[in-house]
Structures are given as C-alpha cells and as structure tokens.
C-alpha positions in Angstrom: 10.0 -11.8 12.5 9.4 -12.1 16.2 6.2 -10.9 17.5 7.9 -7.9 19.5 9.6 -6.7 15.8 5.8 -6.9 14.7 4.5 -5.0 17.0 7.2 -2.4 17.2 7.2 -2.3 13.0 3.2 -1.6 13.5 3.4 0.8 15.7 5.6 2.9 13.7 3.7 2.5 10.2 0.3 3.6 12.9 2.6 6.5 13.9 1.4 6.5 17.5 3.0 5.2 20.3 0.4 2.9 21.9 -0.2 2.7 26.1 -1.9 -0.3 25.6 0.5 -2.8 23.2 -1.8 -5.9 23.9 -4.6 -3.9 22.3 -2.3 -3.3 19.0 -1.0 -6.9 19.4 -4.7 -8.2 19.3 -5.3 -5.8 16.4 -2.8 -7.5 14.0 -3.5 -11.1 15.4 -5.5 -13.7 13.0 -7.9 -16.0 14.7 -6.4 -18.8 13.4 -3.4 -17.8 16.0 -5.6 -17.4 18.8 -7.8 -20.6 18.4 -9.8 -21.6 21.7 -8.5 -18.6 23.5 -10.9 -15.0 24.1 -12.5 -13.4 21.3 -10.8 -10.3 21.9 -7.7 -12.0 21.6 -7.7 -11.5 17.7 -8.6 -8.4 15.5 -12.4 -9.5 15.0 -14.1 -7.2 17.4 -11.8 -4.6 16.3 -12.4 -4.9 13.2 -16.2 -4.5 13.6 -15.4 -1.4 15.3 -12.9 -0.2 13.1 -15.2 -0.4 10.3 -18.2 1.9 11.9 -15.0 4.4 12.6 -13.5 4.2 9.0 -16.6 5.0 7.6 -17.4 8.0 9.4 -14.3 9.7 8.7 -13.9 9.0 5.2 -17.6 10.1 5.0 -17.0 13.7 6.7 -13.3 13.5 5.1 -15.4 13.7 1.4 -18.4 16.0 2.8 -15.7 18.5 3.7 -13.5 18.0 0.5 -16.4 17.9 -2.2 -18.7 20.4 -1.6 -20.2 20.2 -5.2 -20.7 16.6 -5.3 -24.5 15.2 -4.5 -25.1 11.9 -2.7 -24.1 9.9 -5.3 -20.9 10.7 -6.0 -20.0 10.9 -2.3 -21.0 7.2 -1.8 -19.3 5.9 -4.7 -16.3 7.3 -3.4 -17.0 6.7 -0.1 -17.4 2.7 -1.2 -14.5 3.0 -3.8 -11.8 4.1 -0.5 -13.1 1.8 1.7 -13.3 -1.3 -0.2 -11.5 -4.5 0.8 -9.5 -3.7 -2.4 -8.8 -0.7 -1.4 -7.9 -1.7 1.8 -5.5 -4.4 1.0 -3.6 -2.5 -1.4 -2.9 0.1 1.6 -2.2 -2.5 3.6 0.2 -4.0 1.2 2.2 -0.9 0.5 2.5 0.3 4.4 3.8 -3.3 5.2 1.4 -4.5 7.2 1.2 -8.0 5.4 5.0 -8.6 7.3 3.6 -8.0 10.6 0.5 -10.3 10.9 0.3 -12.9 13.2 -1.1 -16.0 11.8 -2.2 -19.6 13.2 -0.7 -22.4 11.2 -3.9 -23.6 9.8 -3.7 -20.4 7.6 -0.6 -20.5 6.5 -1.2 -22.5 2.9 -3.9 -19.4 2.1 -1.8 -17.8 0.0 -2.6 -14.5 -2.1 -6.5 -14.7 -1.3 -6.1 -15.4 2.6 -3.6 -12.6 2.6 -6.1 -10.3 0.5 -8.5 -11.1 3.8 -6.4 -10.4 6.6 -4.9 -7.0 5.3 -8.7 -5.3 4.9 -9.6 -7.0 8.3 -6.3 -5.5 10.2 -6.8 -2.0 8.7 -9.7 -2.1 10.0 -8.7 -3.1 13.4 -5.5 -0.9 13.2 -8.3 1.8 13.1 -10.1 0.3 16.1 -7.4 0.2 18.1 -5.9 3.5 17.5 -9.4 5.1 18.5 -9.6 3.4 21.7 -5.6 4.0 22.5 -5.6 7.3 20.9 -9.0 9.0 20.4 -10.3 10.1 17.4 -7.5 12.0 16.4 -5.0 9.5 16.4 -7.8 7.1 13.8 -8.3 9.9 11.7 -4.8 11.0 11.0 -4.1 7.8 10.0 -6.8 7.1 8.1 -6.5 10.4 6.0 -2.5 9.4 5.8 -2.9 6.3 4.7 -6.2 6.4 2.2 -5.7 10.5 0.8 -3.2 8.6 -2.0 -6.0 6.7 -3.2 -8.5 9.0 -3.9 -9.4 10.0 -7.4 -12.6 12.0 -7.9 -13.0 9.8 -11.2 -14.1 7.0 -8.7 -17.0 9.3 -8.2 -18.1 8.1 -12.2 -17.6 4.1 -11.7 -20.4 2.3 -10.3 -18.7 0.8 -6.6 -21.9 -1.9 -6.6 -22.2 -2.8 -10.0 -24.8 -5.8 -9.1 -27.2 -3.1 -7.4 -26.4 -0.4 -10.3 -27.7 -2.6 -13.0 -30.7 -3.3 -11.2 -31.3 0.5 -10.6 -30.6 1.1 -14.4 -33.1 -2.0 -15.8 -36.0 -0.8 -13.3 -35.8 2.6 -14.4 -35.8 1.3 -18.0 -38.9 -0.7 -17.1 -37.1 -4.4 -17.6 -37.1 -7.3 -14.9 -34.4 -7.8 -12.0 -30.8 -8.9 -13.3 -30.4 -12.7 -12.7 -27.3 -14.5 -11.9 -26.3 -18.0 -12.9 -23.0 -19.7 -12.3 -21.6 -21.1 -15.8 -18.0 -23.0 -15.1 -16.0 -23.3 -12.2 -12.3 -24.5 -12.8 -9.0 -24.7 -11.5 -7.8 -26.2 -8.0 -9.5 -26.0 -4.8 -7.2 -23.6 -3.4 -7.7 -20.9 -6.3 -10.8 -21.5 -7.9 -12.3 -19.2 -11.0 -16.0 -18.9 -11.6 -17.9 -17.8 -14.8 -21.0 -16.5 -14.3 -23.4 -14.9 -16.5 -26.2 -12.2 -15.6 -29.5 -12.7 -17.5 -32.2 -9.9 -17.8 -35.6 -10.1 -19.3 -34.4 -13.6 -20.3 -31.2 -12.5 -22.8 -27.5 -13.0 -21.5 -26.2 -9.3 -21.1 -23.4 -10.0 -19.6 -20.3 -13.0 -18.6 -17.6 -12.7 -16.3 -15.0 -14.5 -14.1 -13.4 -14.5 -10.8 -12.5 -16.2 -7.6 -15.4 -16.2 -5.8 -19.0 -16.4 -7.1 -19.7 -12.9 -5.7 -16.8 -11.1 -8.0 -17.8 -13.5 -11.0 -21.6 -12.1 -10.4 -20.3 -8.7 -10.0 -17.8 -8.9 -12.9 -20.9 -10.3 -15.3 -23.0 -7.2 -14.1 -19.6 -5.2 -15.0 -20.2 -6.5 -18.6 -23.9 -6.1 -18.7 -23.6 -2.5 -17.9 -21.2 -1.9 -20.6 -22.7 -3.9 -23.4 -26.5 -2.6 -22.7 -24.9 0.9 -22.8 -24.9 2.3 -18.7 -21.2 2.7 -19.0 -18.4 3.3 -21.5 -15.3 2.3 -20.5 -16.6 1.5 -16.6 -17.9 5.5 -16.6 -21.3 6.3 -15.7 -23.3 7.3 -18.6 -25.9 10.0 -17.3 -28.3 9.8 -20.3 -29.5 6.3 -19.7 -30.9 7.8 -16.2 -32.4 11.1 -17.0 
C-alpha cells in the first residue's frame, strides 16, 4: 500500500482530519524505516508521549466510571487496558498493522515484531492526535477505541503477577519469589522459555513463554494459583486480610 493510502487509511480509523500529516506520518513510521535520519522522524518520541497521555485518560476515564472501586481495582484495570496486549489487539482489529511503515531490516520479525510495533503506534497515534488535535481529539479516541475492552472482572486478576506474589509471600511472612530460567527451545526467531519461580526454597510455580519476562511472569501465574492467591486467575481476598 503506498504511503499516502497509509496515511489517508490512518487518518480515518483516528477519525480526525490532521493539519499536520508529517506528524501522523511520523507517528506510524518504524525506526527501522527512518535509519540515520531525525529521531522525530519515527513514532519513538511520540510514543513516549503518547504513553504519559493514555494513562491519564484511562485513569480519569475509570475514576469517573467506578466510583465504588478503591485503588486497587482502579490500577489493575488501569494496567489491564493499557497493556501492550491490550494495545496490540486494538491495534490489530482497527487495522493499524496494514498501515505501518517499516524498514527492511524488520521485515522477517514476524508475529512478535508486529506485536511491538502495534502497542508502540497506539501510543504514538495518541501523541500525535494531542498535539494536532488537543486533548479532545486523544481522548475520544482513546475512549472509542479501548471502552470495548473493558471488563470490570479485570479489576479481580492480578495485572503484575511477579510483584503480586511478592506482596502475597511478604504478608504471609515467606522470603521474596525467585526466578530461574529452566529450558529455552525452538529457533532463534521464536524462542520459548521455561522458567520456574522458587520461594522459601520449594518450586511453586513453572511456566513458558517467548521472552524470559512472560516465562517469569507466567511461573508467578502458577505460583499464585497453586499456593492458593487465585482460583482460576481471580483474586482470592482471604489470603490478604
């Protein structure tokens, strides 16, 4: 698709009609397509601001909405709509993925370098419609885009499952959760990790995935649910009196 379909295709899924088109152009570019040339060239420093902006309005999106909910819930909802998960499935099903601009050194990414790029243009969509648009135009189409996603059950998963089970062992007077990698397999492209997470010395937990990071988290997932935190991924209160 040529980059003027792109940015037109954008543009409407933003539904804003942007003054400045190099800004949105930048804000769907991947540094691999902009090598050697300015930083602002690509979506990075969008991104970063894009990120501060997305926060605050899902934030005062959830103060407003959940009046009964106390701190916790609000951030693990807050986390659980802004995650890069999150993020790239919204991505995926406005159709951003078909409009990115990528460098030929990332072409042979795949799944995992796409999974990147969609949370990282959100973002910078966001970014950009702030500066072209104000905060209006970034809000409305955050709360378009992300209001589908929302499920106050979010508020009973753990979004940090790593720092949750150190909360719950502490309280329950054990040592830190340890971490240690197990197996690694499969080709260099798309790797898959084991990892188990260890506390007071007894393996509570295994789990995979395709980083370290979300083989770590995914062992903490297990350790929660085996040591009796969580039933079925949902908070159990009892455990934290």
């Amino acid at each position: 698709m040529p980059v003027s379909d792109k940015i037109a295709r954008v543009e409407a899924i933003c539904g804003h009609t942007f003054r400045d088109r190099v800004l949105l152009r930048s804000a769907i570019t991947h540094p691999s397509a902009v090598e050697g040339q300015p930083v602002d060239a690509s979506y990075e420093r969008l991104e970063f601001l894009g990120d501060s902006i997305l926060g605050s309005v899902v934030a005062l999106a959830l103060y407003r909405a959940y009046p009964q909910f106390d701190e916790g819930k609000l951030t693990r909802l807050k986390v659980s709509l802004v995650s890069g998960m999150t993020l790239s499935e919204v991505g995926q099903e406005l159709g951003i993925d078909e409009c990115i601009i990528f460098g030929s050194s990332e072409m042979g990414t795949g799944a995992r370098g796409m999974h990147s790029a969609l949370e990282n243009v959100y973002e910078a969509l966001v970014g950009a419609l702030y500066l072209d648009g104000g905060w209006d135009a970034a809000e409305a189409f955050i709360n378009r885009t992300l209001k589908p996603h929302l499920a106050t059950e979010r508020a009973e998963h753990p979004t940090n499952p790593k720092s949750y089970l150190q909360e719950c062992v502490q309280r329950d007077h054990m040592e830190a959760p340890a971490y240690k990698l197990v197996d690694s397999s499969g080709p260099a492209h798309e790797p898959t990790f084991t990892a188990v997470a260890i506390v007071d010395g007894v393996r509570r937990g295994r789990g995979s995935g395709s980083s370290k990071k979300e083989a770590e988290a995914a062992a903490a997932l297990d350790a929660l649910e085996r040591m009796g935190y969580t039933h079925n991924g949902v908070i159990l209160k009892r455990k934290l009196g």
